[in-house]
VEXDRENDREN-537287 format. One record per residue: y, z negated, x of N, C-alpha, C in turn; residue number from 1. Coordinates in Angstrom, 1 decimal. Each point is the difference from the previous one (the first is absolute). Layout:
N
R      n.y      n.z      n.x     ca.y     ca.z     ca.x      c.y      c.z      c.x   num
R        Y        Z        X        Y        Z        X        Y        Z        X   NUM
...
***
This chain:
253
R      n.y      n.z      n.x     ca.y     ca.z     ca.x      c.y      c.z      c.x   num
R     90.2    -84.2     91.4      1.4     -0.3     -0.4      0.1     -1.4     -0.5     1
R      1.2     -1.1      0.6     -0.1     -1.2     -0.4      1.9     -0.1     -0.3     2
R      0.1     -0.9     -1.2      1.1     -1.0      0.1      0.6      0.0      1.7     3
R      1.1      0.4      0.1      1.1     -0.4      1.2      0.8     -0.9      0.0     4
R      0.8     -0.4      0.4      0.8     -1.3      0.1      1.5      0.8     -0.5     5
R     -0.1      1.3     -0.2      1.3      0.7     -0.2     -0.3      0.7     -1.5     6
R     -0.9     -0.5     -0.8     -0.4      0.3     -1.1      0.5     -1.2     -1.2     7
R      0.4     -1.3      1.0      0.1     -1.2     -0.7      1.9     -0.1      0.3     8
R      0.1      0.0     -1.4      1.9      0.3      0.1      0.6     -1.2     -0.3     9
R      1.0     -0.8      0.0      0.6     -0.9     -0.2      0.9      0.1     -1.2    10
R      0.7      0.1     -1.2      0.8      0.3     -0.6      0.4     -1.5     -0.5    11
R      1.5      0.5     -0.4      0.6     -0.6     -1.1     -0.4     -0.5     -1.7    12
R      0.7     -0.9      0.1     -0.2     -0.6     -1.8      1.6      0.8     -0.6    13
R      0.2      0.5     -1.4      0.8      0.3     -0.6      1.6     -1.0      0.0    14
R     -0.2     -0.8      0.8      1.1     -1.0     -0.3     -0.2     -1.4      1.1    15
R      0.9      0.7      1.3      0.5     -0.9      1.4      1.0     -0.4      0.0    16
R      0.3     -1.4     -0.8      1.7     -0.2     -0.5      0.2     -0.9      1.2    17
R      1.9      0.5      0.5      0.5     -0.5      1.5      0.6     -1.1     -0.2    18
R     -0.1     -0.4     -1.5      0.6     -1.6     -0.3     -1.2     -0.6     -0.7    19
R      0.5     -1.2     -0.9     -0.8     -0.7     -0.6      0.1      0.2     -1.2    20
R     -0.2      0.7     -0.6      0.4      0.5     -1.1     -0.7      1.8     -0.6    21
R     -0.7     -0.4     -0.9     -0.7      1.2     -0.5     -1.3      0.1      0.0    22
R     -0.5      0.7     -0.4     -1.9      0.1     -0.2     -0.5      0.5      1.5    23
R     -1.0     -0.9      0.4     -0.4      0.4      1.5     -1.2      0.8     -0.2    24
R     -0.8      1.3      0.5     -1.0     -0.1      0.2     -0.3      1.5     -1.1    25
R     -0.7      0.1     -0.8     -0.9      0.2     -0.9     -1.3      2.1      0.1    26
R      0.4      0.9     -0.4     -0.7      0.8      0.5      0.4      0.5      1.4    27
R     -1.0      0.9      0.6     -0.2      0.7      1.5      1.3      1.3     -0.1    28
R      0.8      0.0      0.8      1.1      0.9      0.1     -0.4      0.8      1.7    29
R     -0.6      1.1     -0.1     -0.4      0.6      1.5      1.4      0.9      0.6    30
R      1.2     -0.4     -0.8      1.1      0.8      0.8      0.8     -1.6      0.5    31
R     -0.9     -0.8      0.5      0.7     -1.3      0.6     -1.5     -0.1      1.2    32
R      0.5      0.1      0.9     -0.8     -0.6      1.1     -0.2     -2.0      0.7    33
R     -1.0     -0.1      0.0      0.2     -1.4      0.3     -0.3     -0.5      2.0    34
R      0.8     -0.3      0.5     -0.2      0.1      1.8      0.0     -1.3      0.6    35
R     -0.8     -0.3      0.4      0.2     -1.2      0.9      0.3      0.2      1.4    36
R      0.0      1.0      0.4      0.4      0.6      1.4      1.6     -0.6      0.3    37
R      0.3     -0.6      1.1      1.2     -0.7      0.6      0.1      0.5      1.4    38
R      1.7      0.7     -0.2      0.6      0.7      0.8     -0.3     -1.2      1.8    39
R     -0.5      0.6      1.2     -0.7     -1.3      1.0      1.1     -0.2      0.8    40
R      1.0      0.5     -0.4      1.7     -0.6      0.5      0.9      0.6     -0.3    41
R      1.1     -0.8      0.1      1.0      0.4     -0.4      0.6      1.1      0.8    42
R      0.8      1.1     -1.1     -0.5      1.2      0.6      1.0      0.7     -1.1    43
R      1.0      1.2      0.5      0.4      1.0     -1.3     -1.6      1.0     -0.3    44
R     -0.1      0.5     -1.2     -0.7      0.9     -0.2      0.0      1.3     -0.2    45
R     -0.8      0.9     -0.2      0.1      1.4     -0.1     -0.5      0.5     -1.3    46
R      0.5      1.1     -0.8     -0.9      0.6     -0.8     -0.3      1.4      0.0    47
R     -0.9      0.3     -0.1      0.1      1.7     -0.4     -1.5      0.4     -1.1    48
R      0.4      1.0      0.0     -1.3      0.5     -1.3     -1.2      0.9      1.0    49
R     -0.4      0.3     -0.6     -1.4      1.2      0.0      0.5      1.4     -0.4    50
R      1.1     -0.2     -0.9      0.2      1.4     -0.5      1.7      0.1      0.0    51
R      0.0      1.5      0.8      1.4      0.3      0.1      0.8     -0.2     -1.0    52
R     -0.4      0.8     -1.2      0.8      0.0     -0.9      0.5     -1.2     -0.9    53
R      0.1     -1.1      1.0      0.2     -1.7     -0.6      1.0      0.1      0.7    54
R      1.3      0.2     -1.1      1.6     -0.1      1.0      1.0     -0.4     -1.3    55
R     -0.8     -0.5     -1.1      1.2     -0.2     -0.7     -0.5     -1.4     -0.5    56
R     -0.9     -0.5     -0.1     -0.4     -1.2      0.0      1.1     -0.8      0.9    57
R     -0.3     -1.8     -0.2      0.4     -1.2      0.2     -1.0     -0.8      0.0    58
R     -0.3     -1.1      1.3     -0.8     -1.1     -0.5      1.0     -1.0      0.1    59
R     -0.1     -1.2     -0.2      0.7     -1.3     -0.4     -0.9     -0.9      1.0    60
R      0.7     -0.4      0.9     -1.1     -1.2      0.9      0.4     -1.5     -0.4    61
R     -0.6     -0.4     -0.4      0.4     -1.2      0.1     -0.8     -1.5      1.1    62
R      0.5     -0.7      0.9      0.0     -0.4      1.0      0.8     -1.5      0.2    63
R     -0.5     -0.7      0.9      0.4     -0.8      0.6      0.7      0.1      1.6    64
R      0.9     -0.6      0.2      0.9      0.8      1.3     -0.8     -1.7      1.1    65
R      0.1      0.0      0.9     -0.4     -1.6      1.1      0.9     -1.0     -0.4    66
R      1.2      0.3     -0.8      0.5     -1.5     -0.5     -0.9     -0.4     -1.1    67
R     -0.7      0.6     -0.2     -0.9      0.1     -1.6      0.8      0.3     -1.3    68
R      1.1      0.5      0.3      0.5      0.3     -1.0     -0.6      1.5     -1.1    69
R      0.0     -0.3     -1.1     -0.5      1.3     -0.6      0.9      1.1     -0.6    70
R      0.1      1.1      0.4      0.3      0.8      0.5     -0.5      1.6     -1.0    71
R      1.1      0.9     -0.1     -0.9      1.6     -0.5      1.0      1.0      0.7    72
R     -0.4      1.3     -0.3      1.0      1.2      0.4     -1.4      0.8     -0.3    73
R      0.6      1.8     -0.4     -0.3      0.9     -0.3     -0.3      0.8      1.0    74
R     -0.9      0.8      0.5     -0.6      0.8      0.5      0.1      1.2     -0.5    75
R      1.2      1.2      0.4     -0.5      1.5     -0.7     -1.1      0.8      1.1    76
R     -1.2      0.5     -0.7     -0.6      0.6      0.5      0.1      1.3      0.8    77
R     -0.6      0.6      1.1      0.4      0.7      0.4     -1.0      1.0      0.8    78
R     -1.0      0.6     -1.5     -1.3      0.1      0.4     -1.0     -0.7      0.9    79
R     -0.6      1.5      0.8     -0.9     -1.0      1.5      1.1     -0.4      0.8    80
R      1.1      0.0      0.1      1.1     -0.6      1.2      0.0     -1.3     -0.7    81
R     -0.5     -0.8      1.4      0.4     -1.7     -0.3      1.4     -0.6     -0.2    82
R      0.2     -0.8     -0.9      1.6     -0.2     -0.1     -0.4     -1.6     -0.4    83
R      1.1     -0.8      1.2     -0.3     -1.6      0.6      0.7     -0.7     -0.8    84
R     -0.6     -0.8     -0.4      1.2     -1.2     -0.4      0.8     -0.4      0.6    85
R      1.4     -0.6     -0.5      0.9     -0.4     -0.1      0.1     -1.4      0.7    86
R     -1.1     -0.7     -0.7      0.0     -1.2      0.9     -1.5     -0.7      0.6    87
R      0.0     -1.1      0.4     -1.4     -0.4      0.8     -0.6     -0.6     -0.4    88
R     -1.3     -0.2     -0.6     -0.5     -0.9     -1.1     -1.2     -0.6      0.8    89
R      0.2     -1.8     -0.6     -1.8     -0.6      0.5     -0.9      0.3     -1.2    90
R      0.5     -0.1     -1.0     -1.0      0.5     -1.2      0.6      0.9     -0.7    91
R     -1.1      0.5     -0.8      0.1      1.4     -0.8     -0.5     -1.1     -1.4    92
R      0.7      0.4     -0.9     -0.1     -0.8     -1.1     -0.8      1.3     -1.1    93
R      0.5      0.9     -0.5      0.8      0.9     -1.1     -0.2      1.3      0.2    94
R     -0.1      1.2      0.2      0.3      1.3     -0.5     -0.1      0.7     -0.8    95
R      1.0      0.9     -0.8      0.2      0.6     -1.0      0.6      1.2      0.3    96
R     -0.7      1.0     -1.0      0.4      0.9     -0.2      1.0      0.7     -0.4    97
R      0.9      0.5     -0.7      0.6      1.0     -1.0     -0.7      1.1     -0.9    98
R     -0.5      0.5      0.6     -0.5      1.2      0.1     -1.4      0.6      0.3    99
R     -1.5     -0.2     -0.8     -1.0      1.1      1.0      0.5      0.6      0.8   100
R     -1.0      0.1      1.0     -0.4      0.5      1.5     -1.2      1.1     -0.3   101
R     -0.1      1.5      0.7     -1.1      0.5      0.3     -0.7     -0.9      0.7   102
R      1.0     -0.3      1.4     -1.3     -0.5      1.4     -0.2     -1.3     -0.5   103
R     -0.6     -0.1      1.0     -0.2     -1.9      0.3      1.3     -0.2      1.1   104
R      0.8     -1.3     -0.8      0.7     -0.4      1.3     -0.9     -0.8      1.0   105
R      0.7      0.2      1.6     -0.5     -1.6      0.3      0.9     -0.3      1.3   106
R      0.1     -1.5     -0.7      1.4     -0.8      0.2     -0.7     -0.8      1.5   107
R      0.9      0.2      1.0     -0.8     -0.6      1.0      1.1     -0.6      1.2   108
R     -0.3     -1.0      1.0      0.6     -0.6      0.9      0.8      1.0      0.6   109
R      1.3      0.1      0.3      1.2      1.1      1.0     -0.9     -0.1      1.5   110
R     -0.6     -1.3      0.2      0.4      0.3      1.6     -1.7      0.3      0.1   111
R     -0.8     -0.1     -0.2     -1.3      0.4      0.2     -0.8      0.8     -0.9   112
R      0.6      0.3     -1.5     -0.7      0.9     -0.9     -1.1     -1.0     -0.9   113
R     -0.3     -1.0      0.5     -1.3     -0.7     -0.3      0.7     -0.2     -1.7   114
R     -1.4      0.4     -0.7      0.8      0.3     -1.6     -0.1     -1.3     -0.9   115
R      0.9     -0.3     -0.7     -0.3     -1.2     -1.0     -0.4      0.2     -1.1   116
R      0.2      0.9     -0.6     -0.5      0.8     -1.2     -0.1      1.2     -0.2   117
R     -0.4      0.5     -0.8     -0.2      1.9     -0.7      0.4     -0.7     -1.4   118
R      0.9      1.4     -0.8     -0.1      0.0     -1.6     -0.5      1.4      0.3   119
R     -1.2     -0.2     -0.8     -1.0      1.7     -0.1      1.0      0.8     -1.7   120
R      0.2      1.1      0.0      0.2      0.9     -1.4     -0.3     -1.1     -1.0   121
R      1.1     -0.5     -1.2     -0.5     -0.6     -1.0     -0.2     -1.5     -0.3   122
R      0.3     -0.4      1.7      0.7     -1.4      0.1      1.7     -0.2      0.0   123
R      0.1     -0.6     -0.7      1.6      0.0      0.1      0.7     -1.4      0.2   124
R     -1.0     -1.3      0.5      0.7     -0.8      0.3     -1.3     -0.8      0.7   125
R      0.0     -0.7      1.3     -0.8     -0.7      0.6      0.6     -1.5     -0.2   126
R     -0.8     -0.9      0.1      0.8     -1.4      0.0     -1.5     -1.0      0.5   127
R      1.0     -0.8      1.0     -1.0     -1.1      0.1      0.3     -1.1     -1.3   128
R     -1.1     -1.1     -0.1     -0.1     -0.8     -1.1      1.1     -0.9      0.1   129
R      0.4     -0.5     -0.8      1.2     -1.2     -0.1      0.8      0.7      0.7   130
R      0.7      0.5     -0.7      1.4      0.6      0.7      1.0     -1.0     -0.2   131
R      0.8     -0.1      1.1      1.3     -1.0     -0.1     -0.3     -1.6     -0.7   132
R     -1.1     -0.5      0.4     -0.4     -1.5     -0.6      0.5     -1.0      1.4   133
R      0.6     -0.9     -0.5      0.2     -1.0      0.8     -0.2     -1.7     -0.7   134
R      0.0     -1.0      1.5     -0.4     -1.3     -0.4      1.3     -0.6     -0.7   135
R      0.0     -1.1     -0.5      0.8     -1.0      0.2      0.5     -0.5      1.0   136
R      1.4     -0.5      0.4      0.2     -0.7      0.8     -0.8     -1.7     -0.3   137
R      0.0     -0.1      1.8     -0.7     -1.4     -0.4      0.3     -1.2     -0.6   138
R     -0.8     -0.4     -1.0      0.8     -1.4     -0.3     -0.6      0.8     -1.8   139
R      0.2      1.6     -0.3     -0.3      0.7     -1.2     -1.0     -0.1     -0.1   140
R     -0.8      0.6     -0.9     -1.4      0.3     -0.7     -0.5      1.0      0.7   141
R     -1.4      0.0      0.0     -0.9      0.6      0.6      0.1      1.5     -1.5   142
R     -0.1      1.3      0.9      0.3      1.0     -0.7     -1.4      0.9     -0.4   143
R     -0.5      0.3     -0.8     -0.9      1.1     -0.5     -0.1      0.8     -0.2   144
R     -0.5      1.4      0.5      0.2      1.4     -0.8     -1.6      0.7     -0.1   145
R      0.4      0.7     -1.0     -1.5      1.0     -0.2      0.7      1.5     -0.2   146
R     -1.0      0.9      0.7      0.5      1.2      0.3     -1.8      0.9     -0.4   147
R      0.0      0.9     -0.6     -1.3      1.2     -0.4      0.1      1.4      0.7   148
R     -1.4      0.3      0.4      0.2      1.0      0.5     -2.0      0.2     -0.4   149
R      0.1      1.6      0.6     -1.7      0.6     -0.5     -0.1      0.8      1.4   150
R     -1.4     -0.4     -0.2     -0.6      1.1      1.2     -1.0      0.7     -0.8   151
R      0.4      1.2      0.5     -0.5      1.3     -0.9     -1.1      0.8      0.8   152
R     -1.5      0.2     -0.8     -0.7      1.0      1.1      0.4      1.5     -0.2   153
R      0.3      0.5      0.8      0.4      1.3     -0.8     -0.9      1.1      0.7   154
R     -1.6      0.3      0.1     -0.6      0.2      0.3     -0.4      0.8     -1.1   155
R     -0.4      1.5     -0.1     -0.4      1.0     -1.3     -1.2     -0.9     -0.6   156
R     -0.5     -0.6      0.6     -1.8      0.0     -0.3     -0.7     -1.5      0.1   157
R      0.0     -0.4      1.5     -0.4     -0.9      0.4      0.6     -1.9     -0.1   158
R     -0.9     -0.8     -1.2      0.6     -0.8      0.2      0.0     -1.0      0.9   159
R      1.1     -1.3      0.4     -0.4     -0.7      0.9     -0.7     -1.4     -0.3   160
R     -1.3      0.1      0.7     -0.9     -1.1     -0.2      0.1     -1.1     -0.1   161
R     -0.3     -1.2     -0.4      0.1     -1.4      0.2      1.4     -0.4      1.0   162
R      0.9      0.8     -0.9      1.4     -0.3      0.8      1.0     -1.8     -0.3   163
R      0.0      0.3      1.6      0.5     -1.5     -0.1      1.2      0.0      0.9   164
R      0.9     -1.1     -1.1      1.6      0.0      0.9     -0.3     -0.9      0.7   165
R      1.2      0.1      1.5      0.3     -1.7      0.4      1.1      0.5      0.6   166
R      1.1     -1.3      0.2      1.0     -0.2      0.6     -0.2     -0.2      1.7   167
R      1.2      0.6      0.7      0.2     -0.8      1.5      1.1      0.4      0.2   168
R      0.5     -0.9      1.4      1.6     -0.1     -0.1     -0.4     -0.2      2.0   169
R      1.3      0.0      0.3     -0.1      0.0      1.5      0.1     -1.6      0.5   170
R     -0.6     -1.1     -0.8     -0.8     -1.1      0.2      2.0     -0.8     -0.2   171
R      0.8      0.3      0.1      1.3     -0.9     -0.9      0.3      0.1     -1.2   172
R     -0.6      0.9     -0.7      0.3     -0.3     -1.1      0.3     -0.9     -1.2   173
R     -1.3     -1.1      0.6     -0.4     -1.3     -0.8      1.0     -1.0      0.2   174
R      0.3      0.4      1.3      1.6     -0.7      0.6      0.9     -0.4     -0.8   175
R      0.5      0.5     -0.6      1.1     -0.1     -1.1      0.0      0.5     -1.4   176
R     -0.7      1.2      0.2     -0.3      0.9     -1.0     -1.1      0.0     -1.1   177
R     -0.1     -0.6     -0.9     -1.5      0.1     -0.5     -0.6      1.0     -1.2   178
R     -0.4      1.2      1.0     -0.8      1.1     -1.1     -1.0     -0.3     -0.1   179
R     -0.5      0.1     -1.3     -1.2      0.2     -0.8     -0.1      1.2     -1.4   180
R     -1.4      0.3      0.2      0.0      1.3     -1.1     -0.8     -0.5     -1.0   181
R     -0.3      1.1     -1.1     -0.6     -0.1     -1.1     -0.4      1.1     -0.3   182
R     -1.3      0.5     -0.5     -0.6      1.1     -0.4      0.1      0.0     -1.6   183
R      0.5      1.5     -0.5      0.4     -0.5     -1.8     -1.5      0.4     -0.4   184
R      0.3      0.1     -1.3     -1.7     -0.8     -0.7     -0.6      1.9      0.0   185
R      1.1      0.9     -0.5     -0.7      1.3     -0.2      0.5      1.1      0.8   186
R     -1.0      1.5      0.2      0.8      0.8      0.9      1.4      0.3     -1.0   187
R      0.9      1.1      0.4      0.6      0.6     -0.6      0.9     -0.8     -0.6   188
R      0.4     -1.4      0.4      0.5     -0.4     -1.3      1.4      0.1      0.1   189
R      0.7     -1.0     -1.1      1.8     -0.3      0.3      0.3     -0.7     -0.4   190
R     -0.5     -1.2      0.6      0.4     -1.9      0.0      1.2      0.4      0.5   191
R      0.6     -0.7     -0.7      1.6     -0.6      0.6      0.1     -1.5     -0.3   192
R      1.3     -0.6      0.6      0.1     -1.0      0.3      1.7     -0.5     -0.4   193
R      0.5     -0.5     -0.7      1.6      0.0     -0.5      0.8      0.2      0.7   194
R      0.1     -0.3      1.0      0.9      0.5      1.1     -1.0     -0.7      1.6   195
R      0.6      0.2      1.3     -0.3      0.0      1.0     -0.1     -1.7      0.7   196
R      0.2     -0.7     -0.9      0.0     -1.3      0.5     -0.9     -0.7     -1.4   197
R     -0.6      0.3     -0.6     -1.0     -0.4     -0.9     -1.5      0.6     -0.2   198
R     -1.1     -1.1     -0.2     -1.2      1.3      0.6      0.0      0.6     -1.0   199
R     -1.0      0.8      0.2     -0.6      0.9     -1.6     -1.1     -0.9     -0.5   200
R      0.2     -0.3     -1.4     -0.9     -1.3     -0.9     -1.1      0.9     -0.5   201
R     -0.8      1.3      0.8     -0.9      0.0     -0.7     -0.4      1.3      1.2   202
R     -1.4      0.1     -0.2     -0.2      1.6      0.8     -0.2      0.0      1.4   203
R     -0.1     -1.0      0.4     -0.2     -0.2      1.9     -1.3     -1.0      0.3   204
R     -0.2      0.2      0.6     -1.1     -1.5      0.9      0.6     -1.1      0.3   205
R     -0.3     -0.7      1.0      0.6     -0.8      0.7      0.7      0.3      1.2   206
R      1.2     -0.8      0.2      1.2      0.4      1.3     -1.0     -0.9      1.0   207
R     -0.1      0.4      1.0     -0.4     -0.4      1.2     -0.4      1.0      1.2   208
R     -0.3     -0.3      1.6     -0.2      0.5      0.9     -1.2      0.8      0.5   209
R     -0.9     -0.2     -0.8     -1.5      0.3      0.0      0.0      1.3      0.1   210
R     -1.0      0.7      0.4     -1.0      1.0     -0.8      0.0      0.8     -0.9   211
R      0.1      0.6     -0.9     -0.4      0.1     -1.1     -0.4      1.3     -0.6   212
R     -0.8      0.1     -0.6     -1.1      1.4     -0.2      0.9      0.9     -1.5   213
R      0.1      1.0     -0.1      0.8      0.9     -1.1     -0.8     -0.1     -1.2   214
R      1.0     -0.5     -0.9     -0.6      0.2     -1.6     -0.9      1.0     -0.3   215
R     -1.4     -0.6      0.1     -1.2      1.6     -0.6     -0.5      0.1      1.5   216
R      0.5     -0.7      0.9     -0.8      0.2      1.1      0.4      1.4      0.5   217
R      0.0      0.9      0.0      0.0      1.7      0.2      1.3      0.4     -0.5   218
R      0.7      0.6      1.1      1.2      0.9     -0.6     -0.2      1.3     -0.1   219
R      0.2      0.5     -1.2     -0.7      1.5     -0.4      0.6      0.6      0.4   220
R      0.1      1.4      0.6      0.7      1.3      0.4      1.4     -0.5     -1.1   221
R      1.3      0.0      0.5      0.9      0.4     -0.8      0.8     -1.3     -0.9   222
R     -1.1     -1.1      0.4      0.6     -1.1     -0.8      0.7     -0.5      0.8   223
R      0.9     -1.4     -0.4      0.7     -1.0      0.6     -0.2     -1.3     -0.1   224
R      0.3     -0.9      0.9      0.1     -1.5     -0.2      0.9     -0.2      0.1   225
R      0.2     -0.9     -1.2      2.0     -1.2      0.2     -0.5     -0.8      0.8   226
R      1.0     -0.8      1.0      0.0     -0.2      0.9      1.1     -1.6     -0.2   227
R      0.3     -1.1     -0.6      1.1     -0.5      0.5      0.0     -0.8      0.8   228
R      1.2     -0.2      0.7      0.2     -1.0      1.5      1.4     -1.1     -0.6   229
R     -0.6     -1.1      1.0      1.0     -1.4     -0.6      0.5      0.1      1.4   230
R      1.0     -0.4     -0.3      0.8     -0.7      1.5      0.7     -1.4     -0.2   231
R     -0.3     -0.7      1.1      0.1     -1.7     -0.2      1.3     -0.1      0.7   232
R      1.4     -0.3      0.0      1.0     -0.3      0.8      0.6     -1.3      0.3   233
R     -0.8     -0.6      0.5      0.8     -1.4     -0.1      1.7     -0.1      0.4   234
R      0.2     -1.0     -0.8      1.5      0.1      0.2      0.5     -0.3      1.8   235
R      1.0      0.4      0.9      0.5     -0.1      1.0     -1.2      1.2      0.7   236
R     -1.1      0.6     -1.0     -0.4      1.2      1.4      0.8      1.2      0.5   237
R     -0.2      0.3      1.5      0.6      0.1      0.6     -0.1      1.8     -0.2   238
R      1.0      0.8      0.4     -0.2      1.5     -0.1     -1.0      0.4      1.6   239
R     -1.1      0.6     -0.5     -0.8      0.3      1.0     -0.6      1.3      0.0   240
R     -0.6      1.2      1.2     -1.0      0.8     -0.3     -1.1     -0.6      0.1   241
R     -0.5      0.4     -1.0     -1.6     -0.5     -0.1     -0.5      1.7     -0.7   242
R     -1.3     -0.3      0.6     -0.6      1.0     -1.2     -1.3     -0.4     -0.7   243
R      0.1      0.8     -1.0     -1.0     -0.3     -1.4     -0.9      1.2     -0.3   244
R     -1.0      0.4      0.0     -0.8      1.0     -0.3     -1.1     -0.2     -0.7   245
R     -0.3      0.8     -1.0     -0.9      0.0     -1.3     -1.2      1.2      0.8   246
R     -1.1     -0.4      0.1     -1.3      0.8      0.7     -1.0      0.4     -1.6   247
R     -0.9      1.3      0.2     -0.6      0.4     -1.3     -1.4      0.3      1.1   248
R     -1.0     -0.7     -0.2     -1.4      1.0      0.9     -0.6      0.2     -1.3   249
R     -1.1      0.4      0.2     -1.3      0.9     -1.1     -0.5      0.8      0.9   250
R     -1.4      0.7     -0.8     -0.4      0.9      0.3      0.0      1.6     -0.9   251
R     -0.7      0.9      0.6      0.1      1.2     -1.2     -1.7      0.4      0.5   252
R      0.1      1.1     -0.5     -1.4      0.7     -0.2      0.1      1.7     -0.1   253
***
């Protein structure tokens, strides 16, 4: 029996503020899911659950429509029967719940099924990082944000070995966009940062693109690492899909 790739969970930090304004970041919240998965066209979507008895629930999508305009509407659930959105989205920003779920939802493309996400029992909101962040027009200032998140082993027993992050993007990223991360100093912890456009003055490594091996070397059955990510926006960049993905390898025993 070894560590799987479905043992290593992504979550939320206690506090993903959609402005500039408020405390960013600080302990692991596992009823927030964190997704880098991007919807591969624009497309209405579909939802349904795992379990019948999901018919009084709501999820909240929130989206970007091909003008890039950003965009929400409500989803009532309607058990396993899939029930489609409203409108057609290139990106999936946002979902929220109302309400626990027995099942797992999962929210997927209308015209091919191909899935963008699952909220498993007990998640009640998925979000990709930097929600709703934009540049300057050009001629303005180059824009900054920092966003936290933890990857959690959630494995009964087995910890993961000489675990090491690294970043990759689908080779545009660097284009316009400039992500870099930082590994915080302890497992478990809850650095925060004053709000979303200031870093955190204490509790992190260094921001950059590299490598970088988990505080303690070894993530123990059950623990977490904080996680934060910078985003570089120079002023006049342009609205683009790109994607960004945070990678975890190790071993187990």
């Amino acid at each position: 029996m070894s560590i799987v790739a479905e043992d290593i969970k992504f979550y939320g930090a206690a506090n993903h503020q959609t402005t500039d304004a408020g405390t960013q970041g600080g302990a692991i919240d596992t009823g927030t899911k964190i997704t880098f998965t991007e919807i591969s066209a624009n497309d209405n979507v579909e939802v349904l659950s795992s379990n019948a008895g999901d018919t009084t629930q709501s999820l909240t999508l929130y989206g970007r429509l091909s003008t890039g305009v950003l965009t929400s509407e409500v989803i009532a659930l309607n058990g396993t029967t899939q029930v489609v959105s409203a409108n057609a989205y290139t990106r999936i920003e946002r979902m929220t719940l109302n309400t626990a779920t027995a099942g797992t939802l999962t929210i997927r493309k209308a015209s091919d099924n191909v899935t963008v996400s699952t909220m498993e029992a007990g998640i009640d909101m998925v979000t990709k990082p930097f929600y709703n962040v934009s540049s300057d027009a050009s001629g303005g200032s180059s824009r900054t944000y920092w966003e936290k998140f933890f990857i959690k082993n959630t494995h009964g027993t087995l910890s993961l070995l000489s675990a090491m992050l690294s970043e990759s993007s689908d080779g545009t990223e660097g284009g316009g966009a400039n992500v870099e991360f930082a590994i915080c100093d302890a497992v478990n912890d809850s650095t925060t940062s004053t709000n979303r456009v200031t870093a955190p003055a204490a509790g992190v490594g260094t921001f950059n693109d590299t490598t970088k091996a988990v505080s303690g070397t070894n993530l123990a059955a059950g623990d977490a690492i904080g996680v934060f990510i910078r985003l570089t926006l120079p002023a006049g960049t342009a609205s683009t899909n790109t994607t960004f993905v945070m990678n975890v390898a190790g071993s187990s025993m």
